[in-house]
C-alpha positions in Angstrom: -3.1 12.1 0.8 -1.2 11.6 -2.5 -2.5 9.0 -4.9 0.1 6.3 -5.3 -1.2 3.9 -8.2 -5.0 2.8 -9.3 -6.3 -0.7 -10.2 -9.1 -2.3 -11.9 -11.1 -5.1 -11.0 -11.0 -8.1 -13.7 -12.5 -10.8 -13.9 -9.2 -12.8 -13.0 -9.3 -11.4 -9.8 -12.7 -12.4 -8.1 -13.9 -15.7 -6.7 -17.3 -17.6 -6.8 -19.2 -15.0 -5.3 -18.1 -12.4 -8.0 -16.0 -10.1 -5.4 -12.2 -9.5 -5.3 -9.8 -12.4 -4.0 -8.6 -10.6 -0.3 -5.4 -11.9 -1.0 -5.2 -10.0 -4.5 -6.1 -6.5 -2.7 -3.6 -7.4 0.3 -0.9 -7.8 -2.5 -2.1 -4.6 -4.8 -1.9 -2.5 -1.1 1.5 -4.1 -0.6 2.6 -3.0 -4.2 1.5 0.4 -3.7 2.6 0.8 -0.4 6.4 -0.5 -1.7 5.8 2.4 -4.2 5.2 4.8 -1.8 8.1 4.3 0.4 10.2 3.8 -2.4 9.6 7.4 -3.5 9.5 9.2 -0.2 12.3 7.7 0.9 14.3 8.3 -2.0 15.5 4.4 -1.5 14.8 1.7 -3.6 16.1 -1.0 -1.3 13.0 -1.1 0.8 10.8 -4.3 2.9 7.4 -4.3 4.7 8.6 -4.0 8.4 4.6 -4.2 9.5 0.8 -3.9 8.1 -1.8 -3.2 10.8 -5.1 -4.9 10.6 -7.4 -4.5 8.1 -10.8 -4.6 8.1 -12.6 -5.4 4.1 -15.5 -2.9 4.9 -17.2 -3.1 1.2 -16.9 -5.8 -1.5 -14.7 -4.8 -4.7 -17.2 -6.2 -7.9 -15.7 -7.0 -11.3 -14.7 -3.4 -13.3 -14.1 -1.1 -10.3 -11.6 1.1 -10.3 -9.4 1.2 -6.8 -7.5 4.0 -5.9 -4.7 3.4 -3.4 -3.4 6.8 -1.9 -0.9 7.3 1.3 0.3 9.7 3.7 2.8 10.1 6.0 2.6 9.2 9.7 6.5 9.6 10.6 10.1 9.4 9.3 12.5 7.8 11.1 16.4 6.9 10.9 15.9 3.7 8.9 11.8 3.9 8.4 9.1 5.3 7.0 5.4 4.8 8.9 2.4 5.9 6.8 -1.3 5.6 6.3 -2.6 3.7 3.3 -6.2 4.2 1.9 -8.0 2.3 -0.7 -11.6 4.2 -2.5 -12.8 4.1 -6.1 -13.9 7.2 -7.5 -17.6 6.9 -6.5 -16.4 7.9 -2.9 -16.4 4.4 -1.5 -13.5 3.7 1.3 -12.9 -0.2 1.2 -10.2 0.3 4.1 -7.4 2.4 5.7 -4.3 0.3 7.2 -0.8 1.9 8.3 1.9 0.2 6.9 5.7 0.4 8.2 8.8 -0.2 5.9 12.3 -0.2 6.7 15.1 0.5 4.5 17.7 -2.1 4.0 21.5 -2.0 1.9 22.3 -4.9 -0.9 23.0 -7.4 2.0 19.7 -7.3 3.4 21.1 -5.5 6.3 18.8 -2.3 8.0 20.5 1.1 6.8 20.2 4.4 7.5 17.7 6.3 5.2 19.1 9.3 3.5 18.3 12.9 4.6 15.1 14.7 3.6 15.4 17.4 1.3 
């Protein structure tokens, strides 16, 4: 897996019961997905075609350091499928969840990705 991006739980970012908002990791995962397809496609014009369930296993406390890292699954024509992980350094895996993005031209329009070098 390649690390994509790392974050660091603030204060901001919990709720009453002092863990991480769900919707703030959902958008962090999003984020570093979008990174990640960006790069491996070598295509900046890139959407979330799909996220597959995913299941909070651990609670994210105030000053943890998450590590979001991917992998590819599969290339295709006009997408790019791949696995994205979230840990912290201690070794803790708060969830795994594939994510599918589809490339897209300045109209919006789905377009062929470019060749793999």
């Amino acid at each position: 897996m390649k690390l994509i991006t790392s974050k660091i739980c603030m204060t901001k970012d919990v709720g009453l019961h002092g863990n991480l908002f769900g919707g703030n990791m959902m958008a962090w995962a999003d984020e570093a997905a979008a990174i990640f397809a960006r790069t491996e496609c070598n295509w900046d014009l890139m959407v979330t075609r799909h996220i597959s369930e995913i299941d909070f296993t651990k609670a994210v406390k105030v000053g943890t350091i998450l590590r979001f890292w991917g992998t590819v699954d599969k290339f295709g024509e006009t997408s790019i499928t791949f696995t994205l992980m979230v840990d912290d350094p201690k070794g803790n895996e708060y969830f795994r969840t594939q994510f599918v993005f589809v490339a897209i031209d300045e109209e919006g329009k789905r377009t062929k990705l470019p060749e793999k070098k």
